[in-house]
NURO-293626 format. One line per 5 residues: their letters; for each residue y, z, x of N, C-alpha, C. Coordinates in steps of 0.05 Angstrom, whole numbers, plus 5000, padded with zeros to 4 digits. Example, Ala and Ser with C-alpha at 12.3 -4.5 7.8 and 13.67 -1.06 7.14 Angstrom:
as = 4886,5156,5264,4910,5156,5246,4934,5156,5264 | 4955,5142,5257,4979,5143,5273,5001,5157,5258
//
This chain:
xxxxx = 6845,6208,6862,6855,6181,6857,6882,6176,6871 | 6894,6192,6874,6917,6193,6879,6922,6194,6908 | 6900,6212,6925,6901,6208,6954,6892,6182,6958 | 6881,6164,6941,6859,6135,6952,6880,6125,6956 | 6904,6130,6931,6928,6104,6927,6948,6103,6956
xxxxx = 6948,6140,6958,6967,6142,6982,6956,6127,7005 | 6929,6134,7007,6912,6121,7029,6911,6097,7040 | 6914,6077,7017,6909,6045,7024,6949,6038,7019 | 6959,6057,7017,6985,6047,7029,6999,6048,7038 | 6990,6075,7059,6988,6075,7091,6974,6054,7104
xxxxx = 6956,6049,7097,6935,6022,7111,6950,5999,7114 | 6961,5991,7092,6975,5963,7084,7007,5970,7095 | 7015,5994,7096,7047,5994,7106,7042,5991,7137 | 7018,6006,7147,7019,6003,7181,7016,5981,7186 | 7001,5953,7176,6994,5935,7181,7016,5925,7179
xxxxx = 7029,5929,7161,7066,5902,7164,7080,5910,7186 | 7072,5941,7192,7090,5955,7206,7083,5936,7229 | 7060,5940,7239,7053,5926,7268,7057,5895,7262 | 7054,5884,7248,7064,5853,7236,7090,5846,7251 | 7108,5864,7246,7141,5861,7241,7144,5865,7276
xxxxx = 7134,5871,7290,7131,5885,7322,7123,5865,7341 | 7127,5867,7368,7122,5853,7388,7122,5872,7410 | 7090,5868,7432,7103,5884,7453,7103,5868,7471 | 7131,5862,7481,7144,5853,7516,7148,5877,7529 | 7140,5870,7557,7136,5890,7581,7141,5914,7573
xxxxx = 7114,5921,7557,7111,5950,7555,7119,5956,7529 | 7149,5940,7516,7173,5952,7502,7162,5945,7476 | 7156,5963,7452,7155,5941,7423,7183,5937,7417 | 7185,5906,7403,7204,5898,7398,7202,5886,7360 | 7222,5883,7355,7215,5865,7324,7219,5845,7331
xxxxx = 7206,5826,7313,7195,5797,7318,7222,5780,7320 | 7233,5781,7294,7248,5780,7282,7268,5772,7298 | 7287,5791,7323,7306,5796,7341,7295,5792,7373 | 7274,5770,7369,7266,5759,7393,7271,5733,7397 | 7288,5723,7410,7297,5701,7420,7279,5681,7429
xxxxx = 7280,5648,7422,7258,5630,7428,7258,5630,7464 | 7253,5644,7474,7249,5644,7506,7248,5616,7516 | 7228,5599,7506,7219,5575,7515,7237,5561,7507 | 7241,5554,7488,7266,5529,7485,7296,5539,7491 | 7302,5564,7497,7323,5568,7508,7325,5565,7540
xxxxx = 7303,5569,7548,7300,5562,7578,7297,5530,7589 | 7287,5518,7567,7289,5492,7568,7319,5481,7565 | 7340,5489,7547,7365,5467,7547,7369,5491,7569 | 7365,5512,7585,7385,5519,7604,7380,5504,7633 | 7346,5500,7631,7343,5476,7652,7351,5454,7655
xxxxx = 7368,5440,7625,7379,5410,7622,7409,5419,7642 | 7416,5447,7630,7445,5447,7631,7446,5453,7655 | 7428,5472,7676,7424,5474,7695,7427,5452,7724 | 7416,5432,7708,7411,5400,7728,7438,5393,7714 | 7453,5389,7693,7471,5374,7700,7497,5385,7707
xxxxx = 7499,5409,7718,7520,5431,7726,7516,5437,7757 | 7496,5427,7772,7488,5436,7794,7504,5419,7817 | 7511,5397,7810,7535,5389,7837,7563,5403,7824 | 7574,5409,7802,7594,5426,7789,7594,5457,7804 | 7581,5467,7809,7579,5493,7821,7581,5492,7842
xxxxx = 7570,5474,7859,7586,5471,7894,7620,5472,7889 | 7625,5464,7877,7661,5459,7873,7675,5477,7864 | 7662,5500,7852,7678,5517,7848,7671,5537,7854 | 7660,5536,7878,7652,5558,7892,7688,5560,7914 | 7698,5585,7915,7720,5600,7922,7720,5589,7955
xxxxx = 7733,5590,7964,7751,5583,7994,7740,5610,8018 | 7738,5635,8003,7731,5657,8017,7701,5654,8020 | 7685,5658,7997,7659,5651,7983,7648,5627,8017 | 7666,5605,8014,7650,5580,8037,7654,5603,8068 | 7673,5611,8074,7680,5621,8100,7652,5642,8095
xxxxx = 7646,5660,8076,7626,5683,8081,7601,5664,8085 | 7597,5650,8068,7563,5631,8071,7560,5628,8107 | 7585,5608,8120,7580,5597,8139,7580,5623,8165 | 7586,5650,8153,7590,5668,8178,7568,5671,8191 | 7570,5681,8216,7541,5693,8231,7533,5727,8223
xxxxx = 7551,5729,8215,7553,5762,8217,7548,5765,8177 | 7540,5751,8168,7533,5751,8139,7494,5751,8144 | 7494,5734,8155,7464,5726,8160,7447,5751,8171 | 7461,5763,8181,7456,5792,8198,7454,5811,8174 | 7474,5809,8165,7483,5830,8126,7459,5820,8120
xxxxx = 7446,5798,8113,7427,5803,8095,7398,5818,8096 | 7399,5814,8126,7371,5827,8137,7366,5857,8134 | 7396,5870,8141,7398,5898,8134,7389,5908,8097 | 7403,5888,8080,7401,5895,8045,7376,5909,8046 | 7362,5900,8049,7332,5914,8049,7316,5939,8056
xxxxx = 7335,5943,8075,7324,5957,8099,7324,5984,8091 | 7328,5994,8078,7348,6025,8075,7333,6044,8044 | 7323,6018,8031,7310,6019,8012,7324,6040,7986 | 7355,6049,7988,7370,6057,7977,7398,6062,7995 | 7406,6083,7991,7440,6098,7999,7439,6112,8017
xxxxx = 7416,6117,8035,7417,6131,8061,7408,6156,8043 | 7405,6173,8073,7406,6200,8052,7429,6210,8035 | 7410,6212,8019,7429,6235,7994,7446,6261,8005 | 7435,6279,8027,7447,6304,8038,7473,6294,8045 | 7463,6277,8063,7490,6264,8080,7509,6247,8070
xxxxx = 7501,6233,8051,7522,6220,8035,7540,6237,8020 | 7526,6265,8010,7547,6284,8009,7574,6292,8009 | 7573,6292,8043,7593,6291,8060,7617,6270,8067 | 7600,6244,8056,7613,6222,8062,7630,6207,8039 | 7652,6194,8043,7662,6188,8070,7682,6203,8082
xxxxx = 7673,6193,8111,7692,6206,8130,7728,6196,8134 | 7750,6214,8137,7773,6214,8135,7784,6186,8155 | 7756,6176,8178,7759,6155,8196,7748,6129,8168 | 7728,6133,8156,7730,6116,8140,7751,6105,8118 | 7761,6120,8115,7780,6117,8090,7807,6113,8094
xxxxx = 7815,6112,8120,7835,6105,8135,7833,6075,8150 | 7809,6075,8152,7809,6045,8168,7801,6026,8136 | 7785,6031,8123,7789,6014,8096,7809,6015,8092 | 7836,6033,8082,7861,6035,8071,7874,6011,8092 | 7886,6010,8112,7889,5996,8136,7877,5958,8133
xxxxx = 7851,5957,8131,7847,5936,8121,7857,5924,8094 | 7859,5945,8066,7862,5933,8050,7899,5924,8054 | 7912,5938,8055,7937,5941,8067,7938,5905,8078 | 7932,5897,8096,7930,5873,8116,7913,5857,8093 | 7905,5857,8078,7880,5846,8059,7910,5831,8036
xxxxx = 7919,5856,8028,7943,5851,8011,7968,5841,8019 | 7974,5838,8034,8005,5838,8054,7997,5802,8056 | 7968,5794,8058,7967,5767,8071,7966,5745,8052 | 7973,5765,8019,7965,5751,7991,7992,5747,7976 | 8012,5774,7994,8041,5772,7976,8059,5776,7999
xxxxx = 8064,5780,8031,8082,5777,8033,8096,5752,8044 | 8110,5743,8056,8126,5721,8071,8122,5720,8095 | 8109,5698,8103,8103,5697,8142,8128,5687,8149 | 8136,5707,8173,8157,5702,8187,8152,5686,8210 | 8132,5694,8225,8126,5690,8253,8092,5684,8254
xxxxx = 8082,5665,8254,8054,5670,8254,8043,5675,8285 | 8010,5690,8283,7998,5692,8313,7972,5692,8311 | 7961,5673,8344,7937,5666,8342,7917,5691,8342 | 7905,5690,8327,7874,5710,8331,7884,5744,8319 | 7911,5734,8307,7921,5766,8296,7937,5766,8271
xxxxx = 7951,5790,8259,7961,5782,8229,7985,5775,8235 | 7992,5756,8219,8020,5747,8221,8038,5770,8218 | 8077,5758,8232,8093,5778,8224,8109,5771,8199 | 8102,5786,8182,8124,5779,8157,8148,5784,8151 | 8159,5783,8142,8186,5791,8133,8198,5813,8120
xxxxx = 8210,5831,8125,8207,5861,8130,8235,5859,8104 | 8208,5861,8080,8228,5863,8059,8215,5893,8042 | 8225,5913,8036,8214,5935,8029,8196,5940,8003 | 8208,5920,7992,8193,5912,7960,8165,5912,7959 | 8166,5892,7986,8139,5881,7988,8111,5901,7991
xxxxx = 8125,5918,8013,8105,5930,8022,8092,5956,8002 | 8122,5958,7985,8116,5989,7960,8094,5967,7945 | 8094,5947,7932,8073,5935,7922,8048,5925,7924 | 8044,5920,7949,8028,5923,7965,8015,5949,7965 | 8015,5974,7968,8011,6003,7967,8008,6013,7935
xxxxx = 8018,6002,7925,8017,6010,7887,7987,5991,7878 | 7975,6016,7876,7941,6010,7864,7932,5997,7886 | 7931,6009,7915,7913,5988,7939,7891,6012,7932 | 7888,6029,7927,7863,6044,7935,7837,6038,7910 | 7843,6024,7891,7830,6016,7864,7815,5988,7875
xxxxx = 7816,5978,7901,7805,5966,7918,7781,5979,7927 | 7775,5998,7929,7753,6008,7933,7740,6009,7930 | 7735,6015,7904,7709,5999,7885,7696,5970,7884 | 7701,5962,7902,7702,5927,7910,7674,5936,7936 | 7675,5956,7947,7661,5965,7964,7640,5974,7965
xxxxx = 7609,5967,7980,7595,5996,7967,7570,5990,8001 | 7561,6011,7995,7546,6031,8020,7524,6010,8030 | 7521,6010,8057,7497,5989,8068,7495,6013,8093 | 7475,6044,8093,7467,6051,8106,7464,6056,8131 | 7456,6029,8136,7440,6024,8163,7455,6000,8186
xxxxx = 7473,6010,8176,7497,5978,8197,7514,6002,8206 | 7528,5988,8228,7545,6002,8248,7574,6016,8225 | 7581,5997,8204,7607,6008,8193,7588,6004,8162 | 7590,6038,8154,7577,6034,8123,7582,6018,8106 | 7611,6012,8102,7613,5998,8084,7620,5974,8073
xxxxx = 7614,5959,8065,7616,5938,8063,7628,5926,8034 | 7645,5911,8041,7660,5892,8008,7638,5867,7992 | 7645,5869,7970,7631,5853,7953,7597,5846,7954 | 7587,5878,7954,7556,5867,7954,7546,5896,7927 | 7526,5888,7923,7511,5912,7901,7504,5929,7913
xxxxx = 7499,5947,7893,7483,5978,7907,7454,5972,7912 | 7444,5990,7934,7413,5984,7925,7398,5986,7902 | 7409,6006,7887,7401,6007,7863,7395,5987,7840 | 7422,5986,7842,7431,5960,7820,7406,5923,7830 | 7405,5930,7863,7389,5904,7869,7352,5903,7853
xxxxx = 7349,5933,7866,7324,5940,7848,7319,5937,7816 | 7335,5948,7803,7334,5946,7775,7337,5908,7767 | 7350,5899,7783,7358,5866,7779,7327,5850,7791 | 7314,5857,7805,7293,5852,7812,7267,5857,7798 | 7269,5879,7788,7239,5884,7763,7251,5873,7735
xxxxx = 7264,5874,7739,7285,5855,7702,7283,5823,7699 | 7290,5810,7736,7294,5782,7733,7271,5768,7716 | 7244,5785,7713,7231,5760,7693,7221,5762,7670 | 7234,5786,7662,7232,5802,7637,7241,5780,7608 | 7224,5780,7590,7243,5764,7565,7260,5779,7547
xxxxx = 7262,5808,7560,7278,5818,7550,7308,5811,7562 | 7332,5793,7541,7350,5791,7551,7375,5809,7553 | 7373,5840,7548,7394,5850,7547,7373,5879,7552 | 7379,5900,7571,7379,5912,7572,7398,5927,7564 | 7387,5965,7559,7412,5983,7556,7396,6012,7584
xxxxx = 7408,6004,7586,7390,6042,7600,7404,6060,7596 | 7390,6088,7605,7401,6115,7597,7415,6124,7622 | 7416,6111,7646,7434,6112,7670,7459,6110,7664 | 7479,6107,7656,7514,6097,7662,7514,6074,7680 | 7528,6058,7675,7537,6032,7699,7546,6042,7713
xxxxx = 7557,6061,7718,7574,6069,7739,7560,6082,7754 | 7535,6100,7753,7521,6112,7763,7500,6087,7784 | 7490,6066,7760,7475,6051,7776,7491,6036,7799 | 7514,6027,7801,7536,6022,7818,7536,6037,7837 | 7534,6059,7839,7547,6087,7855,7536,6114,7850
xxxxx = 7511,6110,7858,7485,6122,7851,7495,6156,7864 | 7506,6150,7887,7504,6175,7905,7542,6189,7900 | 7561,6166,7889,7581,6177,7875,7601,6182,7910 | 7597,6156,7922,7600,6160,7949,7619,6145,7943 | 7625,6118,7931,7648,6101,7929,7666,6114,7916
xxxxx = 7658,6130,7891,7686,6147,7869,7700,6160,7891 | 7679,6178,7914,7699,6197,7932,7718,6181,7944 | 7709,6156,7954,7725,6131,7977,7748,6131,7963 | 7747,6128,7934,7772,6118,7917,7789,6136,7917 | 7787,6158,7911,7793,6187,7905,7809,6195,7937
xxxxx = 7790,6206,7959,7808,6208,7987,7830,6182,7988 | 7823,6154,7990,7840,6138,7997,7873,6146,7982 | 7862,6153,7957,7891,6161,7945,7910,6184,7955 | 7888,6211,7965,7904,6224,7977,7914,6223,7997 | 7896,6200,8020,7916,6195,8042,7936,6176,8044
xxxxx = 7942,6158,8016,7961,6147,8014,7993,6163,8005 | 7983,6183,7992,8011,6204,7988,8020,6214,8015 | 8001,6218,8038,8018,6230,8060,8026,6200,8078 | 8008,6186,8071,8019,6163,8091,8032,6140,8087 | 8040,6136,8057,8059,6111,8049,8080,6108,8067
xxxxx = 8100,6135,8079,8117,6133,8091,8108,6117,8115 | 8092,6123,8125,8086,6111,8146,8078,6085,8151 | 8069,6079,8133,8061,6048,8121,8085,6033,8119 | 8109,6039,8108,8131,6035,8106,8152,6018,8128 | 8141,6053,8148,8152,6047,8174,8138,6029,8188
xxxxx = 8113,6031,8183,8097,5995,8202,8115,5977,8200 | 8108,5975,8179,8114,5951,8160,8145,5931,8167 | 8168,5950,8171,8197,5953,8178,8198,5956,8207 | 8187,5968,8221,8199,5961,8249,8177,5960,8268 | 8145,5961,8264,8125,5960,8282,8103,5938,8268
xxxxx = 8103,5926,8263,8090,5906,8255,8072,5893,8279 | 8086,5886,8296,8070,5875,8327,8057,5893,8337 | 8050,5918,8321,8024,5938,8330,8000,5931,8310 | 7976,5930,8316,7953,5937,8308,7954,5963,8289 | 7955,5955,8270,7955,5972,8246,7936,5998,8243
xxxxx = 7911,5991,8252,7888,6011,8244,7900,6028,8272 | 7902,6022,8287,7915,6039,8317,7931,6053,8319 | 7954,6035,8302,7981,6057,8293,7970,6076,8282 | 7968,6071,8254,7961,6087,8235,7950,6113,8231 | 7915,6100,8238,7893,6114,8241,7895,6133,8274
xxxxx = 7888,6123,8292,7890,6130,8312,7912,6153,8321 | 7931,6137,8325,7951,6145,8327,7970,6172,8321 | 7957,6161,8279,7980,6184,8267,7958,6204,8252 | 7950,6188,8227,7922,6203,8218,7913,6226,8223 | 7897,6209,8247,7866,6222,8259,7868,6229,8283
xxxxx = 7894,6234,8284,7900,6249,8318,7885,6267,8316 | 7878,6288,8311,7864,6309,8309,7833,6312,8294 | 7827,6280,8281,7793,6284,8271,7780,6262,8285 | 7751,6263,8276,7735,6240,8291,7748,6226,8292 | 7741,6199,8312,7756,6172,8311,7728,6160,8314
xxxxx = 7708,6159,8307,7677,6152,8324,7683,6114,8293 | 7691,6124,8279,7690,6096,8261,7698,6074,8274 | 7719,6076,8277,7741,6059,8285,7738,6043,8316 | 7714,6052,8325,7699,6036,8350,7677,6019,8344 | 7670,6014,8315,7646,6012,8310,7659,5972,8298
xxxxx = 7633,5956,8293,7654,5933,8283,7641,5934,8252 | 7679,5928,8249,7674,5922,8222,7663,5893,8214 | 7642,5894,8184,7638,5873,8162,7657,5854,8161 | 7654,5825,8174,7666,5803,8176,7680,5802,8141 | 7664,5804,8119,7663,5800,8096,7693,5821,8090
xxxxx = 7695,5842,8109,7715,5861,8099,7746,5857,8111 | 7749,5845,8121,7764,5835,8138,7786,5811,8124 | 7811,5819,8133,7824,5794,8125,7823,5762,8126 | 7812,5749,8109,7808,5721,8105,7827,5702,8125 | 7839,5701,8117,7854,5687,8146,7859,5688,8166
xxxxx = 7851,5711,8171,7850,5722,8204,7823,5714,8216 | 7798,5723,8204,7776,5710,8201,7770,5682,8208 | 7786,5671,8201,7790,5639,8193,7811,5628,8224 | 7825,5644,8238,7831,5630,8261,7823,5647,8288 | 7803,5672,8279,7770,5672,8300,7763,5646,8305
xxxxx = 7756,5642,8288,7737,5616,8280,7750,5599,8305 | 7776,5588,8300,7787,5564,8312,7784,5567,8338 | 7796,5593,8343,7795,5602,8368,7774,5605,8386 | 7759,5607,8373,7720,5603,8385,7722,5570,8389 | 7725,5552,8373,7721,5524,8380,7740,5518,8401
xxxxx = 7767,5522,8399,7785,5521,8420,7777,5523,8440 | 7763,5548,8444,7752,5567,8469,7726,5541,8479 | 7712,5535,8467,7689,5514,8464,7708,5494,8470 | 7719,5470,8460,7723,5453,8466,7737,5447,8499 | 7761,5469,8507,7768,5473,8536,7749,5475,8555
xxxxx = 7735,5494,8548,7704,5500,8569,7686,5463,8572 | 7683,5452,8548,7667,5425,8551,7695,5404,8571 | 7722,5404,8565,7735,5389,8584,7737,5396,8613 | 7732,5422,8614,7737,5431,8637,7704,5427,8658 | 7684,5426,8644,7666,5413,8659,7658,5381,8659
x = 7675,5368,8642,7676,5334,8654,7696,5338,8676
//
């Protein structure tokens, strides 16, 4: 009698059990802690249409210059291509002491063009600023925490590139986008899916050690060589006198590059264009 009772209430508990359940893609869920999908997708379509000339406008000043580049349109063809982080063996190794010197160098010029004082400006190059010492120690205090802003595109002439996802992270965003599950957790780390191969932590990590031997020198740009090409001085020059230089021939990611410098390419290309059309009337 007593196994019958247990019996039929196992029967009747599994049945609430599966009651109380839902399975989305794959996952059982409780009913309960499932969000109305449909009518939340509906006011996000209202809010969608009436926010959609609002979002042209506050789209960023840098943001318009990357849309309209040529050399972005090129970036995107590559995302694909690589189908992750290159090899794993070789990423290893990487990055190289030419990499992490010519990023440092850019960010350096990246920062300098956000806080210091133009003294002297010049066409198609970085301005000269004003050789105040402050500037440049602050400038150098936490530039290498910039790095992480960066991450690996394989298959292009200069690996790395600013402000795009890992392949990883694009994959996982791609089998998720139509999921009604709205929150994932995984058993990965964010930081792992970010930086799968743990190739950006190293970027962060070297950049710092070559800023302890080379602040001085940064210093000294900064104070009395300014009208040099920075990555030249620096890299070339002082650095990597003695290691590869094979990076530092290669072109860099428009996207990585100082914004305003970028921005009077540009002019200088129409300039260049407009003389050439007077000069054949």
């Amino acid at each position: 009698m007593v196994f019958v009772i247990v019996f039929l209430w196992t029967v009747i508990y599994a049945e609430d059990f599966e009651n109380e359940y839902e399975i989305i893609d794959g996952i059982k869920i409780k009913k309960d802690s499932i969000v109305m999908i449909n009518e939340q997708d509906g006011k996000k379509g209202e809010k969608n249409e009436r926010s959609h000339s609002e979002e042209h406008d506050e789209v960023s000043e840098e943001d318009r210059d990357d849309d309209n580049d040529d050399d972005d349109v090129d970036d995107d063809e590559d995302d694909g291509d690589d189908g992750g982080e290159g090899d794993l063996e070789t990423a290893k190794n990487l990055p190289t002491k030419c990499h992490v010197c010519r990023l440092l160098a850019v960010e350096v010029e990246n920062k300098l063009s956000k806080n210091a004082r133009i003294r002297k400006p010049r066409e198609g190059k970085p301005p000269i600023y004003y050789k105040e010492e402050l500037v440049i120690l602050r400038v150098t205090e936490n530039i290498c925490d910039a790095m992480t802003k960066y991450n690996v595109r394989a298959k292009v002439p200069f690996r790395y590139k600013r402000g795009v996802k890992s392949m990883y992270r694009k994959q996982i965003e791609e089998v998720t986008k139509d999921s009604r599950i709205q929150k994932w957790v995984f058993a990965t780390p964010e930081e792992e899916i970010d930086d799968p191969t743990g190739e950006i932590r190293r970027l962060k990590e070297q950049c710092y050690e070559m800023l302890k031997g080379s602040q001085k020198l940064l210093i000294h740009w900064f104070m009395k060589a300014q009208s040099r090409d920075l990555t030249k001085w620096l890299c070339a020059k002082r650095v990597l006198i003695d290691d590869d230089k094979e990076c530092l021939q290669v072109e860099m990611p428009r996207r990585n590059q100082v914004a305003a410098l970028r921005q009077k390419k540009v002019k200088i290309v129409e300039n260049n264009t407009t003389s050439a059309a007077h000069e054949e009337l």
